[in-house]
C-alpha positions as CSV (number, residue, x, y, z in Angstrom):
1,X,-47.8,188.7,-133.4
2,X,-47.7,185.9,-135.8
3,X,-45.1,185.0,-139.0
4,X,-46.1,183.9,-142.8
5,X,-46.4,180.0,-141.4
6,X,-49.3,181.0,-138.8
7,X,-47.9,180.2,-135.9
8,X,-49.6,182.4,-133.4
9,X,-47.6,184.2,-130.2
10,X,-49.5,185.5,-127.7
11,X,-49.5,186.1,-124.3
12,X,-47.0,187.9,-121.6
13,X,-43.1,187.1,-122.0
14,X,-42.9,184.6,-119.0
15,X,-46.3,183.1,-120.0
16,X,-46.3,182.6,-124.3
17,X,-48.7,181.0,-125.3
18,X,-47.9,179.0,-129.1
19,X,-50.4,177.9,-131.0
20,X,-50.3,176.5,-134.9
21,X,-53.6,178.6,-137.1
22,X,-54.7,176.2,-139.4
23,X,-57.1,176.8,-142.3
24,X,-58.8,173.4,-141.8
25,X,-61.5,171.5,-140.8
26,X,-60.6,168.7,-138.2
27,X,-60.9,165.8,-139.9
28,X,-62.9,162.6,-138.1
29,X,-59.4,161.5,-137.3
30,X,-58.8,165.2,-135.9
31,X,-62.0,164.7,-133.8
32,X,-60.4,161.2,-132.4
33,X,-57.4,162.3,-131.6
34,X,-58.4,165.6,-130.0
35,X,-60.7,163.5,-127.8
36,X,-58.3,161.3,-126.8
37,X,-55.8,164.3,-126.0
38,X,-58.7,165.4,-123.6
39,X,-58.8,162.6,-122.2
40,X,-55.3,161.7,-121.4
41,X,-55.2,165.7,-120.1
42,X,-58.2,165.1,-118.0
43,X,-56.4,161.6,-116.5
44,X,-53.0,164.0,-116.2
45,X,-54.8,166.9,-113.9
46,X,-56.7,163.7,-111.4
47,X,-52.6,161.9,-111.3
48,X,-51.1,165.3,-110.3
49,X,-53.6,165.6,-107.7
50,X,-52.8,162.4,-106.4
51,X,-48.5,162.8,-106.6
52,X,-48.3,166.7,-105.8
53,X,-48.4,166.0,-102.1
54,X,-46.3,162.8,-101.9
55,X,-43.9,164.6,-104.4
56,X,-43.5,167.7,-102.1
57,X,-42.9,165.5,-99.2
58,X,-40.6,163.2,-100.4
59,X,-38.3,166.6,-102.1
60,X,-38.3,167.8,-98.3
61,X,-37.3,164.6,-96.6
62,X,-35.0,164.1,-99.3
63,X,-33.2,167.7,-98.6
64,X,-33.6,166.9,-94.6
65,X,-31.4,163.7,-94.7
66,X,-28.7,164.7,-97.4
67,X,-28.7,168.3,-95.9
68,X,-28.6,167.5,-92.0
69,X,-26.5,163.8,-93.0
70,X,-29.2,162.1,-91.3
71,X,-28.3,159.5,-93.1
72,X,-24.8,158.8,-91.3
73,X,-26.8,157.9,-88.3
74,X,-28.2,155.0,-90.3
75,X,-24.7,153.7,-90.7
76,X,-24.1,155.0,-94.4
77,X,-20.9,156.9,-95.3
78,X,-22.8,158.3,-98.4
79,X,-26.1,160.0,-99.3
80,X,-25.8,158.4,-102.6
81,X,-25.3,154.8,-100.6
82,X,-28.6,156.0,-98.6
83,X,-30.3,156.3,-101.9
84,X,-29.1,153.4,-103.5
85,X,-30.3,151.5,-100.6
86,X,-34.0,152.4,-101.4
87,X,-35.2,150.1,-103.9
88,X,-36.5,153.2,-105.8
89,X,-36.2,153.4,-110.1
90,X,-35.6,157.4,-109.7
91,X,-32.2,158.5,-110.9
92,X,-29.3,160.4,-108.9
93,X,-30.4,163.4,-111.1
94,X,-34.1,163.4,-109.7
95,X,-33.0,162.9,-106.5
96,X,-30.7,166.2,-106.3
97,X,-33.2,167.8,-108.1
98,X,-35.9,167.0,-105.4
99,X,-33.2,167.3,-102.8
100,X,-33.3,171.5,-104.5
101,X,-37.0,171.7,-104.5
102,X,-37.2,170.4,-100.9
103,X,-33.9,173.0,-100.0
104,X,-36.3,176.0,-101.2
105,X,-39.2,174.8,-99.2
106,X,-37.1,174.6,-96.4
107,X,-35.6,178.3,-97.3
108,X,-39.3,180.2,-97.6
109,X,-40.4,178.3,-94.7
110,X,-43.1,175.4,-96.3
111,X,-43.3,172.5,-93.9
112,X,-45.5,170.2,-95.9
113,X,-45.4,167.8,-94.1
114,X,-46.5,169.5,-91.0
115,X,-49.5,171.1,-93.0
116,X,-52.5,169.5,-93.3
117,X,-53.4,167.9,-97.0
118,X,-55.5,171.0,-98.4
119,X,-53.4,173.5,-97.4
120,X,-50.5,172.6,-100.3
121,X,-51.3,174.1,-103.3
122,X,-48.8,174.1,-105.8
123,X,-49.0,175.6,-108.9
């Protein structure tokens, strides 16, 4: 379906797909930019490669120690004194949030940090 501006919507309800229909040309500014945007796109699928593993591990540990209070036997009376003890620039919000992802790992059964490397595939 589209409306009078030409935005375009396509696609399946939990996968819409947006895209602006321009009359246009692209312009040798257009051509510039689009390259760099496939560029930093390209540079943004090799870095997700790279973090989805460590990510995934750390969002289980993370759910391990707050969950199990693994982190009393390391002498704090806090999770959030356990975190703020790692010299890490994430924030408390990140954390719990990882602390989730790592919970519903833990819920469906994913160990990844028993698995080997190509086995997590996350998409």
């Amino acid at each position: 379906m589209s409306d009078e501006q030409g935005l375009i919507i396509s696609g399946k309800p939990e996968h819409l797909e947006l895209v602006l229909a321009t009359a246009s040309s692209p312009t040798p500014a257009g051509d510039a930019n689009l390259a760099e945007a496939i560029a930093a796109d390209a540079e943004f699928d090799q870095l997700l490669v790279v973090v989805r593993e460590p990510l995934t591990k750390l969002a289980v540990l993370v759910h391990r120690i707050r969950d199990r209070a693994l982190y009393r036997l390391l002498n704090f009376d806090t999770f959030e004194a356990y975190i703020s003890s790692k010299q890490i620039q994430l924030s408390r919000s990140f954390i719990f949030q990882l602390a989730k992802v790592g919970k519903m790992l833990d819920t469906v059964g994913i160990d990844p940090i028993a698995l080997p490397e190509e086995s997590l595939e996350i998409t």
